[in-house]
NUZA-145073 format. One line per field, with one value per residue: residue in one letter; residue number from 1; x, y, z of N, C-alpha, C, O in turn. Coordinates in steps of 0.2 Angstrom, whole numbers, plus 2048, in hexadecimal, padded with zeros to 3 digits. Last residue first. Example, Ala and Ser with C-alpha at 12.3 -4.5 7.8 and 13.67 -1.06 7.14 Angstrom:
resn: (S:A)
resi: (2:1)
nc1: (840:842)
nc2: (7F5:7E4)
nc3: (823:827)
cac1: (844:83E)
cac2: (7FB:7EA)
cac3: (824:827)
cc1: (840:842)
cc2: (800:7F0)
cc3: (827:827)
oc1: (843:847)
oc2: (806:7EF)
oc3: (828:82A)
This chain:
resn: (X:X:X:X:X:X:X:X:X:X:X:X:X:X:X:X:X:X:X:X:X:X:X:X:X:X:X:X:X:X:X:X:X:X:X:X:X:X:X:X:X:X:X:X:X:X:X:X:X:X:X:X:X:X:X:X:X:X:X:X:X:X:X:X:X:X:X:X:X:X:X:X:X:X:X:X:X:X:X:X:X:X:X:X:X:X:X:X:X:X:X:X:X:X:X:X:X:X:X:X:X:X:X:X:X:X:X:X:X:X:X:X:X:X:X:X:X:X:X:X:X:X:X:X:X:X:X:X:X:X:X:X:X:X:X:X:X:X:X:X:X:X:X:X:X:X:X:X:X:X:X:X:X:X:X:X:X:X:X:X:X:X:X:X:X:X:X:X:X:X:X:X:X:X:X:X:X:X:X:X:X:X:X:X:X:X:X:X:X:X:X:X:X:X:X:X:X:X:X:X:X:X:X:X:X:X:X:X:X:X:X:X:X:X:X:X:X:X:X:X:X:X:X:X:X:X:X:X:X:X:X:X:X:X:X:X:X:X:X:X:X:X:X:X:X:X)
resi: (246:245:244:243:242:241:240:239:238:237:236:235:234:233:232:231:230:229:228:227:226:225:224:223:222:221:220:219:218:217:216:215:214:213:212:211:210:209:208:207:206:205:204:203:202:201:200:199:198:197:196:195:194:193:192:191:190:189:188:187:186:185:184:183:182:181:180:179:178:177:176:175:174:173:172:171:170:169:168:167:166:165:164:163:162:161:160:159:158:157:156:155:154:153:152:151:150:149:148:147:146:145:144:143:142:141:140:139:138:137:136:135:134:133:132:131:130:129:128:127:126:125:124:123:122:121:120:119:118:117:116:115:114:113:112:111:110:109:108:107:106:105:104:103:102:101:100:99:98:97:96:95:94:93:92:91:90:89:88:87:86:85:84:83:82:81:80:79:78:77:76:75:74:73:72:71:70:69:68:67:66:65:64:63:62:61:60:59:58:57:56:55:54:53:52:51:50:49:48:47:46:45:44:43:42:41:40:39:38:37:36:35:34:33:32:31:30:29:28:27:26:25:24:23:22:21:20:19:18:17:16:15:14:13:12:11:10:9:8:7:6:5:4:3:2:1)
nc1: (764:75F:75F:755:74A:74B:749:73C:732:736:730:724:71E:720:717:70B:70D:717:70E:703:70A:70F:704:708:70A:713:71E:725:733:73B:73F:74F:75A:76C:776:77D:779:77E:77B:781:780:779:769:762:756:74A:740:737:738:733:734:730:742:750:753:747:739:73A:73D:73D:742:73D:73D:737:741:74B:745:746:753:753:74D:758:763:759:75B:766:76A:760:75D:751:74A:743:747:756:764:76A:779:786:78F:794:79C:78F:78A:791:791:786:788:791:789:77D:780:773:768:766:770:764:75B:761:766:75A:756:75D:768:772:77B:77C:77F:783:780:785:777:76E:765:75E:74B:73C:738:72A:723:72C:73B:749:755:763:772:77A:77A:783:783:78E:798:79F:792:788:77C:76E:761:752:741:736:727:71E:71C:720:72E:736:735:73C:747:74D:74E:756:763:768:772:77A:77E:786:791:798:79E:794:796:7A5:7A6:7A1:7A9:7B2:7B0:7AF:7BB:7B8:7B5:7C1:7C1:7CA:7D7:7DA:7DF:7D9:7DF:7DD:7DA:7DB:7D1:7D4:7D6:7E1:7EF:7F4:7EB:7F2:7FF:7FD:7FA:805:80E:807:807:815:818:810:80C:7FB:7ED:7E2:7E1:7EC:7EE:7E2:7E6:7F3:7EB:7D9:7C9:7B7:7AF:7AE:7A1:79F:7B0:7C2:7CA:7CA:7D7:7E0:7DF:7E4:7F0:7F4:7F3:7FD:809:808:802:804)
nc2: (7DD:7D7:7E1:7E9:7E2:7E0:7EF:7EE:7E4:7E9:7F5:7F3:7E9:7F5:7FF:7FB:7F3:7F8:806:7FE:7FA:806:814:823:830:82F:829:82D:824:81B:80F:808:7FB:7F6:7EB:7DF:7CF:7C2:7BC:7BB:7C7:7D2:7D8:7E3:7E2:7EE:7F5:804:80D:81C:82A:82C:830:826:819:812:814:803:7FB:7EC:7E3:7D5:7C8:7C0:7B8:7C2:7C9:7BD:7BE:7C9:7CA:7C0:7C9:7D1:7C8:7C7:7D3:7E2:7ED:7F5:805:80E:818:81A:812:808:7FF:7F5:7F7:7E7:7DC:7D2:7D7:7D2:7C2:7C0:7C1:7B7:7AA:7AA:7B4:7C1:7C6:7CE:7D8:7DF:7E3:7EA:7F6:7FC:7FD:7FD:7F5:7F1:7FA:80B:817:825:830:834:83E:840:842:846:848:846:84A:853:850:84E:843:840:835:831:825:822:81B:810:804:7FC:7F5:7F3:7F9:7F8:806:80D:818:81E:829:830:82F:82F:823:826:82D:825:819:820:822:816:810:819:816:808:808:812:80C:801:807:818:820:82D:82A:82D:838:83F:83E:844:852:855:85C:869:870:86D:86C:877:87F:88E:89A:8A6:8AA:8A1:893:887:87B:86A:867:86D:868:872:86D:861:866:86A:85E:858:85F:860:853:852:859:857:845:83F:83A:841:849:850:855:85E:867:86D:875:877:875:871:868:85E:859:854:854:84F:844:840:847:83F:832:837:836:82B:822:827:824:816:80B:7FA)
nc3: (7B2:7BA:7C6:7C2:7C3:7D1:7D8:7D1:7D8:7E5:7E6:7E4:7EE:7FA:7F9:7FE:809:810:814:81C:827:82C:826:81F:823:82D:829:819:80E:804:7F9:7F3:7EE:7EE:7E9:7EB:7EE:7E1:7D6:7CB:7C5:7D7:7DB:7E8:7F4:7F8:805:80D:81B:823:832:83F:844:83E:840:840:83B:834:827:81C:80F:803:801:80C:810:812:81E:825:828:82E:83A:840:844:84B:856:85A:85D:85F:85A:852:858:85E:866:85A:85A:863:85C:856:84B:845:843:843:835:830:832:82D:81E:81D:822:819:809:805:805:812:813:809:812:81C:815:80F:81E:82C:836:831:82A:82D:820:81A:80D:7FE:7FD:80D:81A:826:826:824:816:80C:7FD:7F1:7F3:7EB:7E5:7E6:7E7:7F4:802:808:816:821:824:813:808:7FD:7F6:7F1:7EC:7EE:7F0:7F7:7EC:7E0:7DB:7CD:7CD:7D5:7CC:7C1:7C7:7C8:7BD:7B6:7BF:7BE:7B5:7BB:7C7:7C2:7BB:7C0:7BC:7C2:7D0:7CD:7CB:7D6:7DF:7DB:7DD:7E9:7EA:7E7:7F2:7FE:810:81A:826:82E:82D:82D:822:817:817:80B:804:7FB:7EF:7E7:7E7:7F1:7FD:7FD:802:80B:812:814:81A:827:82B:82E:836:842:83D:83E:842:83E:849:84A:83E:83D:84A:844:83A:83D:831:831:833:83E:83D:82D:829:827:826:81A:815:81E:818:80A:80E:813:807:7FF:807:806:7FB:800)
cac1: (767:760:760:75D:74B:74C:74E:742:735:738:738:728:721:724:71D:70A:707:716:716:702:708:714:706:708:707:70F:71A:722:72B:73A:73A:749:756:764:773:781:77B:781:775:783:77E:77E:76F:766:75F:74D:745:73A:73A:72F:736:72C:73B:74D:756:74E:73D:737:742:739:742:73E:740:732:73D:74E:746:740:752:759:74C:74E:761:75F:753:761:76D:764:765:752:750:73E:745:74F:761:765:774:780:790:793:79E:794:785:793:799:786:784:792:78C:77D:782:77B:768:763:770:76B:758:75E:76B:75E:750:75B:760:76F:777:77D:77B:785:782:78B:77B:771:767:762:754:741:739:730:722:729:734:746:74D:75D:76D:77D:776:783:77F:787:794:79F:799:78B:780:773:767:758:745:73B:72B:722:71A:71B:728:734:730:734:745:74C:747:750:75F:761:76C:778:779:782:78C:796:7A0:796:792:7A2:7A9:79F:7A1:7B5:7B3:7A9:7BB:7BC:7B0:7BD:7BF:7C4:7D4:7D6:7E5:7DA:7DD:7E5:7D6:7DE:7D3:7D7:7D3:7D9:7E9:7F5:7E8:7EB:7FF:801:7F3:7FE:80F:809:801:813:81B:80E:80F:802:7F4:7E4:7DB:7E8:7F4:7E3:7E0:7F1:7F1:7E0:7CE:7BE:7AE:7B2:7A1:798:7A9:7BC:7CA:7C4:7CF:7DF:7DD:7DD:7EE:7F5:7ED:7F6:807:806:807:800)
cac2: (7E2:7D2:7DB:7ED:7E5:7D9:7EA:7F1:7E5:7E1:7F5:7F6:7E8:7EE:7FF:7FF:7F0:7F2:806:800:7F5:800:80F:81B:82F:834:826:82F:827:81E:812:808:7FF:7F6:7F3:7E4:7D6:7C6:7BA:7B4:7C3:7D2:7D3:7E3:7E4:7E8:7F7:7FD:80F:817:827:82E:82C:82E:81D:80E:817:809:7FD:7F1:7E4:7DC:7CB:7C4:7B4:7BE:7CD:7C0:7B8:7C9:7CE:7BD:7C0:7D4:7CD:7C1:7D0:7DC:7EC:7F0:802:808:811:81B:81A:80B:802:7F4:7FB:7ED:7E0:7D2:7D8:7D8:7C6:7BF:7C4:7BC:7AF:7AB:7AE:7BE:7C3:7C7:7D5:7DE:7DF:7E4:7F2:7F7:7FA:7FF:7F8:7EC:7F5:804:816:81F:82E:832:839:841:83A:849:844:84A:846:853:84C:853:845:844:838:832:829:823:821:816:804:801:7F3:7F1:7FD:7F4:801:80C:814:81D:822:82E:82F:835:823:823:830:82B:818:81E:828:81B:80D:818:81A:807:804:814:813:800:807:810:81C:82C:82B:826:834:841:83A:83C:84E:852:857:863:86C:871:869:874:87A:889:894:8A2:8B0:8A5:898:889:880:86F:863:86F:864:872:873:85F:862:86E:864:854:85E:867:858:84E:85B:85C:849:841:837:83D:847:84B:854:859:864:869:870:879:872:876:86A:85F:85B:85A:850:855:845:83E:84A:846:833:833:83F:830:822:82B:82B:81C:811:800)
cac3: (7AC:7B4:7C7:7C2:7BE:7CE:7D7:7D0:7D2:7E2:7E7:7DE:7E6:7F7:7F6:7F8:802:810:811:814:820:82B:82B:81C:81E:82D:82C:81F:80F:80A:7FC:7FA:7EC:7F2:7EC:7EA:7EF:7E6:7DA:7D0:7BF:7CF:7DB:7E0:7F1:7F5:802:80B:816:824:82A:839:846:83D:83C:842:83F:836:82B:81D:815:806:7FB:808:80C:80D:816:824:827:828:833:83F:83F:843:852:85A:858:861:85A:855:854:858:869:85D:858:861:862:858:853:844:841:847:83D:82E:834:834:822:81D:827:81F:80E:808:802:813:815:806:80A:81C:817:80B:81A:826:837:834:826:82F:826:81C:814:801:7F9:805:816:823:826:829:81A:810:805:7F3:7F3:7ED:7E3:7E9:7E6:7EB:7FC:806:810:81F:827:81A:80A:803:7F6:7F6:7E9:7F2:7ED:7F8:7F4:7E4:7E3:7D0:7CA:7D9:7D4:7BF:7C3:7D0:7C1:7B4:7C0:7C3:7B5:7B5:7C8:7C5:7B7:7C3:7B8:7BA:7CC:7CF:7C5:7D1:7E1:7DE:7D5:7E6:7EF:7E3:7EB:7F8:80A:819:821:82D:82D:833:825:819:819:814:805:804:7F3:7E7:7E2:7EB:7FB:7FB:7FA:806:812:810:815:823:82C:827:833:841:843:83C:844:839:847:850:841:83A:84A:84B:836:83B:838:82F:82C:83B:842:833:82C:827:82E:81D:812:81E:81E:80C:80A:815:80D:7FE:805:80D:7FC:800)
cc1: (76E:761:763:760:753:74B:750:746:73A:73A:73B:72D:724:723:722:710:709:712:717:709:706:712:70B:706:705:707:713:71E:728:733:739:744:750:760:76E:77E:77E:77D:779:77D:780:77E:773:76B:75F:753:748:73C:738:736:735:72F:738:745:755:753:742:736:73C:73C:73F:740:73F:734:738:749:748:741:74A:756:74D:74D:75B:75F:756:75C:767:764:766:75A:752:745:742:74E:75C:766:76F:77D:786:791:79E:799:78A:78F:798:78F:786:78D:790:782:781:77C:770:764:770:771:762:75E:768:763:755:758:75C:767:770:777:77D:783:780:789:780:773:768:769:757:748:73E:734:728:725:731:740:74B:759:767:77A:77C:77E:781:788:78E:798:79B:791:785:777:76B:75B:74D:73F:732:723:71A:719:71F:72E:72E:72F:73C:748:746:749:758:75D:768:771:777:77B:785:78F:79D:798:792:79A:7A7:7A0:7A0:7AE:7B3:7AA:7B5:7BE:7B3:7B8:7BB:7C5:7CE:7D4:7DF:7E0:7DF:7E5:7DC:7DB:7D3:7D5:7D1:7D5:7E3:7EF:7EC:7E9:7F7:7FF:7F5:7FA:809:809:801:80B:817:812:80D:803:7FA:7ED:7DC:7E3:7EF:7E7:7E0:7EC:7F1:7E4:7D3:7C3:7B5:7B2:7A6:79C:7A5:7B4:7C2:7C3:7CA:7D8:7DB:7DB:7E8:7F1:7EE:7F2:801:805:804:804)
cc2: (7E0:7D7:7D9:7E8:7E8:7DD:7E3:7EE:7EA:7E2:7EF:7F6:7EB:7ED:7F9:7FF:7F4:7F1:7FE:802:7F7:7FC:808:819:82A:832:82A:82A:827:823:814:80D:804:7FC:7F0:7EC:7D9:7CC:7BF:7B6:7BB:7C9:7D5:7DD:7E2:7E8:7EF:7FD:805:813:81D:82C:831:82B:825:812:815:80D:803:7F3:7EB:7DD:7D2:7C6:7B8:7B8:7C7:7C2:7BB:7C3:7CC:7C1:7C1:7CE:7CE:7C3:7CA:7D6:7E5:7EF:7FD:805:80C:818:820:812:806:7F7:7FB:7EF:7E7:7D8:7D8:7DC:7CC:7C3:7C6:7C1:7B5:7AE:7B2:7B7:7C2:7C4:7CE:7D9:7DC:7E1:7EB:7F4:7F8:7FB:7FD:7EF:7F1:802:80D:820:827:82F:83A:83F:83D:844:847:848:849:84D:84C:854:84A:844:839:836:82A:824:823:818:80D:800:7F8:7F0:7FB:7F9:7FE:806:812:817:824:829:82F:837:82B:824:82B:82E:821:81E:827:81F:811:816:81A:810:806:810:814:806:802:80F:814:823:82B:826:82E:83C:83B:838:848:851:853:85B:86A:86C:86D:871:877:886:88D:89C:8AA:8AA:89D:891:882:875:865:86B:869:86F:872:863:862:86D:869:85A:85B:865:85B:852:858:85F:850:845:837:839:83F:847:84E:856:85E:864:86A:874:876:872:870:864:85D:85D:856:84F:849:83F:844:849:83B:834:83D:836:826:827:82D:81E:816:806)
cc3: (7AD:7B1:7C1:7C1:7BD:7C7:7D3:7D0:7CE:7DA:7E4:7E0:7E2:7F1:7F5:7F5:7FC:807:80E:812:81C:823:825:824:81C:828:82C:822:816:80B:802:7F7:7F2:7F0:7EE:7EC:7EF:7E8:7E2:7D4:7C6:7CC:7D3:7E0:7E9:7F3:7FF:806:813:81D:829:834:83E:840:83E:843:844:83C:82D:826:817:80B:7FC:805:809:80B:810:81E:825:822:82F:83A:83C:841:84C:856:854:85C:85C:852:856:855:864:862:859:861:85D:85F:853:84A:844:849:843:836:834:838:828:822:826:824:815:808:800:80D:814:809:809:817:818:80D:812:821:833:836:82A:82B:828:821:813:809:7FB:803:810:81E:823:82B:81D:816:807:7FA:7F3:7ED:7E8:7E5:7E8:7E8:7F7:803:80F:81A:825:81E:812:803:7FD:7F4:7EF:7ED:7ED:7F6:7F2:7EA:7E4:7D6:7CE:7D3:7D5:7C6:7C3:7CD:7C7:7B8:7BC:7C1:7B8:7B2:7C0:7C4:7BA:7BD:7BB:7B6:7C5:7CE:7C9:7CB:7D9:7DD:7D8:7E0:7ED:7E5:7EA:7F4:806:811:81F:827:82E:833:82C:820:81C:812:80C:802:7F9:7EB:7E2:7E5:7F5:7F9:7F9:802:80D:80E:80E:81C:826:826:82D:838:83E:841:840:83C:842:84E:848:83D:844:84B:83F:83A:836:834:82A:835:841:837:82D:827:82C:822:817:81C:820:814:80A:816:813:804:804:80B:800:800)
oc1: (772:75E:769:764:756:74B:756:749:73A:740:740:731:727:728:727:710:709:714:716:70B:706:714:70C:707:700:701:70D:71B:729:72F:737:745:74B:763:76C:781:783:77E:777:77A:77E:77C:772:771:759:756:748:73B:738:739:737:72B:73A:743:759:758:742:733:739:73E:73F:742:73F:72F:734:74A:747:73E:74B:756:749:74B:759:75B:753:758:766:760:76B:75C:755:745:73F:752:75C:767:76F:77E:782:791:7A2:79A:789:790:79C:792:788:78E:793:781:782:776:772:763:774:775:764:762:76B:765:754:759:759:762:76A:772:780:782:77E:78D:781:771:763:76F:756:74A:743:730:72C:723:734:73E:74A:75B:764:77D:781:77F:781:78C:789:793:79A:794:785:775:76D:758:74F:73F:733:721:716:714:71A:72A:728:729:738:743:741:743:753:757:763:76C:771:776:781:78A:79E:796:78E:798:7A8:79D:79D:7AD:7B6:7A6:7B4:7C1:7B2:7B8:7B6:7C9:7CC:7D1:7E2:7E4:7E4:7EA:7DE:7DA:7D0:7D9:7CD:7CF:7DF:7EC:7E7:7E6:7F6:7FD:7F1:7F7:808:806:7FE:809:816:810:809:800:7FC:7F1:7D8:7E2:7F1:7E4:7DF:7EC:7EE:7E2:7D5:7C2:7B7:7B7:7A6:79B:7A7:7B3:7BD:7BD:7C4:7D4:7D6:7D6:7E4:7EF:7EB:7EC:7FF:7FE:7FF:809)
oc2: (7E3:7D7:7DA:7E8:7E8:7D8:7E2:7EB:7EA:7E1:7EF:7F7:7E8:7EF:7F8:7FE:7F2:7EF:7FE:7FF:7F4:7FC:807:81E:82A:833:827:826:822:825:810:80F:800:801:7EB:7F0:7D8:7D0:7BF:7B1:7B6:7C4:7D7:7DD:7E0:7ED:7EA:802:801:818:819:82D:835:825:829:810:815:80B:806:7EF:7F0:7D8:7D6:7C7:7B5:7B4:7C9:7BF:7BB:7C3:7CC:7BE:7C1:7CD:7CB:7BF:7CA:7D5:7E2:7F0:7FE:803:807:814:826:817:807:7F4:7FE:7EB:7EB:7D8:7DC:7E1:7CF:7C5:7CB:7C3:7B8:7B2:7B7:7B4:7C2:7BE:7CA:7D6:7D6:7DC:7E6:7EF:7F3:7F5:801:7EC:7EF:804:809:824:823:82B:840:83A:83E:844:84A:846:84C:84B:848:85A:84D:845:834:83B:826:825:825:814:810:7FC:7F7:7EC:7FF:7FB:801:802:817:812:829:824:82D:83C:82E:827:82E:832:823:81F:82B:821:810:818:81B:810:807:812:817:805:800:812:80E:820:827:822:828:83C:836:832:846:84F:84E:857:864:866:86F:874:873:889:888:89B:8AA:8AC:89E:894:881:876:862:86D:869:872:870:863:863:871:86B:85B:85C:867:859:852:85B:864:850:848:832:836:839:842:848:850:859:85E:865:86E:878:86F:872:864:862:864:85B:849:847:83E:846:84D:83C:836:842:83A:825:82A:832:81F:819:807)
oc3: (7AA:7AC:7C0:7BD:7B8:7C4:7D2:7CB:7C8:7D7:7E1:7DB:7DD:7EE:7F1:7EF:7F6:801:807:80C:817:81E:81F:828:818:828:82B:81E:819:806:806:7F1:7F4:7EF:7EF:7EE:7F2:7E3:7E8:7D6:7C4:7D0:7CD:7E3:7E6:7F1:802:803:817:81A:82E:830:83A:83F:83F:846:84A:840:829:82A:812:80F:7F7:801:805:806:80A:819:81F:81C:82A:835:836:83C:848:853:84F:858:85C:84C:85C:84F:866:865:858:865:857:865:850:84F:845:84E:848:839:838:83D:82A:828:82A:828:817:807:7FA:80E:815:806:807:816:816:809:80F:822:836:838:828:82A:823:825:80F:80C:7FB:805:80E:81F:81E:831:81B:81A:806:7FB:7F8:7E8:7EC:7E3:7EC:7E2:7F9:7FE:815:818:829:81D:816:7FE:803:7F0:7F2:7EB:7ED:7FA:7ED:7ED:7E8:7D7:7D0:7D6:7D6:7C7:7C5:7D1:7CB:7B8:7C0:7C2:7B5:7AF:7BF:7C2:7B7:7BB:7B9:7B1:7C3:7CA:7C6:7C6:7D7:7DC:7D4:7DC:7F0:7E3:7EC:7F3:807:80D:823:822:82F:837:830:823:822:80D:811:7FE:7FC:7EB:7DC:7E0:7F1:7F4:7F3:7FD:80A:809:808:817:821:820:828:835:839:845:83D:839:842:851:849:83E:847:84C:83F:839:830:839:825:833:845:837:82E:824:82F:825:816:81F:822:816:80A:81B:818:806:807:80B:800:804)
């Protein structure tokens, strides 16, 4: 592995929400460099454009250029290029909240979304990351694993509650998993954010492996459990299993 760049990587990932500026010390702790190689990463990333230092404070933040990365994965994944049509047509039909996610460890990423004109109360964009084990694509994506992969990722993961509607124990998360893999869904509600209802199907590649997950999010406000259930399960199936043999 060349340090260098898991170096000049660790640097741009120290920044976050909670993080969004920082000085050379601050990085230097954040990313376990000494103060010298600090200096030298941050030199080099403001050179690339990736850094802007702020002359005045001396504080560090991440430029737009930093969305060229999301930007050419979106373009060259030719996963999102099949599915979008069928994210296009759900969020035309339901006009809820339709979602692209993908496996990444122990969470599921949004890599795309359709927007509902029905506000939902979350702050889920493209790029966040949510755990597998209490979400409605991480389920579906889950159940349609080998059993102990599966069981290794649940093993894996920082299992607590979000809500009081967030089932974390483990013996419970088995039983979903095993549920979502004989319905060909999985269904998550307020696990995450309260009032958000979501279901959701994985996406296999040409062996029969998950790779994504397709969801339908949508207000409780508006649905109970089993009407989300009645009205949006099929379409996520047949989506999915449309994306599926593309």
């Amino acid at each position: 592995m060349v340090r260098s760049v898991e170096k000049a990587f660790r640097v741009l990932s120290a920044f976050n929400a909670e993080r969004s500026t920082m000085n050379l010390s601050q990085i230097a702790a954040e990313t376990d460099l000494d103060m010298s190689a600090a200096q030298r990463f941050t030199h080099t990333l403001v050179k690339l454009g990736y850094l802007n230092k702020n002359p005045t404070t001396r504080q560090f933040e991440l430029s737009v250029r930093t969305l060229d990365l999301g930007y050419h994965f979106t373009r060259a994944n030719r996963l999102m290029e099949r599915a979008l049509p069928y994210l296009q047509h759900l969020s035309k039909e339901t006009e809820e909240t339709v979602n692209l996610t993908i496996p990444d460890g122990t969470e599921v990423v949004f890599v795309s979304r359709f927007l509902s004109r029905h506000v939902l109360n979350t702050d889920v964009i493209v790029g966040t990351r949510l755990p597998a084990y209490c979400t409605a694509p991480g389920l579906a994506i889950l159940s349609r694993l080998p059993a102990g992969e599966a069981a290794a990722i649940i093993e894996a993961s920082d299992l607590r509650p979000f809500t009081p509607h967030t089932v974390w124990d483990k013996t419970q998360i088995e039983a979903r998993i095993v549920e979502a893999g004989q319905s060909g869904f999985a269904v998550a509600c307020e696990e995450i954010y309260h009032g958000d209802g979501s279901v959701a199907a994985a996406i296999l590649d040409t062996v029969g492996h998950p790779i994504a997950a397709i969801n339908i999010a949508t207000s409780l406000a508006r649905y109970t459990r089993s009407e989300l259930v009645e009205r949006f399960a099929p379409l996520v199936v047949a989506a999915a299993r449309s994306i599926s043999k593309l």
